[in-house]
N, C-alpha and C positions, 0 to 999 in steps of 0.2 A: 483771358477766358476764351477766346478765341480761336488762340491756338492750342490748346487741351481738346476744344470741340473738334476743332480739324484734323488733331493727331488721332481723338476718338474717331471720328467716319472713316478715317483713312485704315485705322485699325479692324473697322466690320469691314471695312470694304475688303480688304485682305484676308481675312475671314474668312468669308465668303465668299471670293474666288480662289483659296483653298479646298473648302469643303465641297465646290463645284467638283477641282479637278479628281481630287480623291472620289467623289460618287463617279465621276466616268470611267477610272480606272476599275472602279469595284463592276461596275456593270459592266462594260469589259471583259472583265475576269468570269462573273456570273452567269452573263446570257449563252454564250455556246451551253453549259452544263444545264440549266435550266431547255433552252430549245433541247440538248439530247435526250431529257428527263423527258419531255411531252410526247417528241416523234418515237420515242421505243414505246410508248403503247398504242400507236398505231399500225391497219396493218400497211402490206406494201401497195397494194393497190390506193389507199387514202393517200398515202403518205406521197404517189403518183399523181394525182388526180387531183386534190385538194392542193390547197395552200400551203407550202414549206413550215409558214409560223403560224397557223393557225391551231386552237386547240383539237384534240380528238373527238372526232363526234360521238365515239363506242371506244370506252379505254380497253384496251386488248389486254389484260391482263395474261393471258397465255404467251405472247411472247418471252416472258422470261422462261419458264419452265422449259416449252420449246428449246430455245437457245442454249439454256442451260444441260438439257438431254443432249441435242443434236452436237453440239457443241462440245463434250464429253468434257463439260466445264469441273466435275468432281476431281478427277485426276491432273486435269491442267492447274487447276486451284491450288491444292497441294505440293506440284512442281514447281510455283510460283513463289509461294510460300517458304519451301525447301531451300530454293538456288538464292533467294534474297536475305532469306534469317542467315544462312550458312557463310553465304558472301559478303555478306554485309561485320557478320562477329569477327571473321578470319582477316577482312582488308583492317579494322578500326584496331585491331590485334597487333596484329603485322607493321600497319602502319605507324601507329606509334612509337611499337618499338624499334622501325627504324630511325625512324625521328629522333630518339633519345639518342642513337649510336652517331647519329650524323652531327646533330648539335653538339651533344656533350661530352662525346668521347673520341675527339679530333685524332687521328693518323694519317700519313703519307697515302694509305688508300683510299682517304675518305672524300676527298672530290671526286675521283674519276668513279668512284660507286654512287652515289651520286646521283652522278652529273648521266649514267648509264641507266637508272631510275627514271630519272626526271625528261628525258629524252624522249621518253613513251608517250609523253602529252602531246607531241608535234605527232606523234601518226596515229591517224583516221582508222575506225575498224574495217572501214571497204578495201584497207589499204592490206589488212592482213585476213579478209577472212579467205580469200585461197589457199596462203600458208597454213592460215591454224586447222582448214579440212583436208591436206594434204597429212599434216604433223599430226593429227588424231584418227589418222587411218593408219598411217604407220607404229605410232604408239600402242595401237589397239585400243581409245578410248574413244572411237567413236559411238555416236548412238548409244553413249553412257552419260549415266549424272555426274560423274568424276569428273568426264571428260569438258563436262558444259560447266561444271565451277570451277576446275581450273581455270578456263580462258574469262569467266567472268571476274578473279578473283584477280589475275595476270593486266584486264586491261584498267581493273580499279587501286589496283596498287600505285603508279606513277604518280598522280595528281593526289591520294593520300598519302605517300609519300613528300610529296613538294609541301604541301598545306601543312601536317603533322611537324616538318620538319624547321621550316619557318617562324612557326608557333612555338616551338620551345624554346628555340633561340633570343624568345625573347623572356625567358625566364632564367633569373639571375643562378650566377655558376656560384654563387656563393651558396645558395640551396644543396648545393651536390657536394662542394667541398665540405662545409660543413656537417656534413650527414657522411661521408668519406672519414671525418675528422672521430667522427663517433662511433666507428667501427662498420656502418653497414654497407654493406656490398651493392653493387650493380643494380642486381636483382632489388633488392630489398628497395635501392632509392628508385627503384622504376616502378614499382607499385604501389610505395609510401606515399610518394612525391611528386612526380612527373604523368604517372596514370591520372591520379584525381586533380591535376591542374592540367589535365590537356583535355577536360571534359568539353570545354568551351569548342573546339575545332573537331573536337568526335562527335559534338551534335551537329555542327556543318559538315561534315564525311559520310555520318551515315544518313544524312537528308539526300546528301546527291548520290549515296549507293542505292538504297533504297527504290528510290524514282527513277534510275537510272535501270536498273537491275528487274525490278518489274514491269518497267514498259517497253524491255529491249526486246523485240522480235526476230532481226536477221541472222544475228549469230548462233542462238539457240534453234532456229527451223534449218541451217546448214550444218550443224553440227548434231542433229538427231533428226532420224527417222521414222524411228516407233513413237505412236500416239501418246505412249505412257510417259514416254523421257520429256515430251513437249511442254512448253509453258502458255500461262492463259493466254497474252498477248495472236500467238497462232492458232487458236480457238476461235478468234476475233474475224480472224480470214475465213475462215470456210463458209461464210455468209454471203462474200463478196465473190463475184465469179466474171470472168472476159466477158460472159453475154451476158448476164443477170445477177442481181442481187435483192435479197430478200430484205431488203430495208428496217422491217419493223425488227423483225428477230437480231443484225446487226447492231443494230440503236440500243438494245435489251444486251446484247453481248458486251457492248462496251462501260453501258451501263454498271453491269456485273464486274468489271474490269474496272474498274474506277474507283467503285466505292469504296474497297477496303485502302485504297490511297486516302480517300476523302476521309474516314474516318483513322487512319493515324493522325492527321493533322488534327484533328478533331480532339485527339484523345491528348497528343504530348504538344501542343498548341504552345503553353506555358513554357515549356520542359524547351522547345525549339526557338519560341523568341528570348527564353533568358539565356542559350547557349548562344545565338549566333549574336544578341548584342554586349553579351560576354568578350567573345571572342574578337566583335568589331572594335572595344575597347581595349584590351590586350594587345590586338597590331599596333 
């Protein structure tokens, strides 16, 4: 009896310094978003003057608007929207279907194609953005939207490539032979077969295109000039300046920039915890 009671305490005890650690991680996670939530409705002199964490005395409700006008947040919005929906269908595309070719359909070229894919994940974009503004002045796609999904589409291929490519491998060849067996072709078993079992690492692909691709600032402001080709993230900057910065409209800018993150997660919540512990079970 004794030892029941003592495996029970030991058991809340454990419990309970689970649900600790898990509350500090969430709060953690929450308070920066919550402190951004409050300081964008103040203005820049409170936000100066007053206390970092304290709440608004006067919620400024006009910094969004502000930031949003100044900000030429309409057009950056739909640039964001444009390079990420576009980038994100063409890599999970692409990617896949290289995966199929690398896994399933073995030739004498197929490591060093590869292995010349995969190689893209050891280099840094600081490491090529003088090349790719060099190569998009010469191509004549600079300060174009072509020019800025190519190189978005160029640095998300490798690691969906590596990922896509991994994952199917661990799906039996006898799926392919015997679909081979039955007359259908390539095509046919890459869309029957291999697309709706590689769901699992397309929802891990396109979480890190997505977040990746909307939060990216340096490649997209050297590789376009004109306001129109810009994406939100450099709307974000024009608030911030070498000798001053307008705090409250910044806090509202990033705001604005956040939330449609926050509510994908919001929305395919479901759709992204059953692909990625899918897919953790498939490795």
């Amino acid at each position: 009896m004794n030892v029941m009671k003592k495996t029970g305490v030991k058991h809340h005890i454990s419990q309970i310094l689970i649900y600790i650690v898990l509350f500090f991680f969430v709060f953690m996670a929450l308070y920066p978003l919550i402190w951004l939530f409050f300081s964008s409705f103040k203005t820049t002199q409170e936000y100066q003057l007053a206390s970092k964490f304290a709440l608004p005395k006067e919620w400024w409700w006009r910094n969004y608007a502000d930031a949003w006008v100044r900000g030429n947040f309409g057009s950056l919005f739909l640039n964001s929207i444009f390079y990420t929906g576009v980038s994100t269908i063409v890599i999970l595309y692409c990617s896949i279907a290289a995966g199929f070719a690398f896994a399933k359909l073995p030739s004498k070229a197929t490591p060093i194609l590869y292995k010349s894919f995969v190689i893209g994940i050891l280099i840094t974009l600081q490491c090529i953005m003088i090349p790719l503004f060099f190569m998009s002045n010469w191509t004549g796609l600079y300060d174009t939207r072509l020019g800025v999904l190519i190189c978005y589409i160029g640095i998300g291929m490798p690691m969906g490539i590596y990922l896509t490519t991994e994952f199917i491998k661990s799906i039996p060849d006898s799926l392919v032979e015997s679909a081979r067996i039955d007359g259908a072709t390539f095509l046919e078993i890459f869309f029957s077969i291999i697309f709706p079992m590689a769901k699992p690492v397309g929802v891990t692909l396109a979480i890190l295109t997505i977040t990746g691709t909307w939060n990216e600032f340096m490649l997209v402001n050297i590789l376009a000039s004109s306001e129109g080709i810009k994406s939100l993230p450099v709307g974000v900057q024009k608030f911030s300046g070498a000798l001053a910065s307008d705090y409250g409209k910044q806090f509202a800018a990033l705001m604005i920039s956040i939330i449609p993150i926050i509510c994908f997660y919001g929305v395919f919540r479901k759709q992204i915890t059953q692909g990625v512990a899918a897919g953790a079970v498939k490795g």
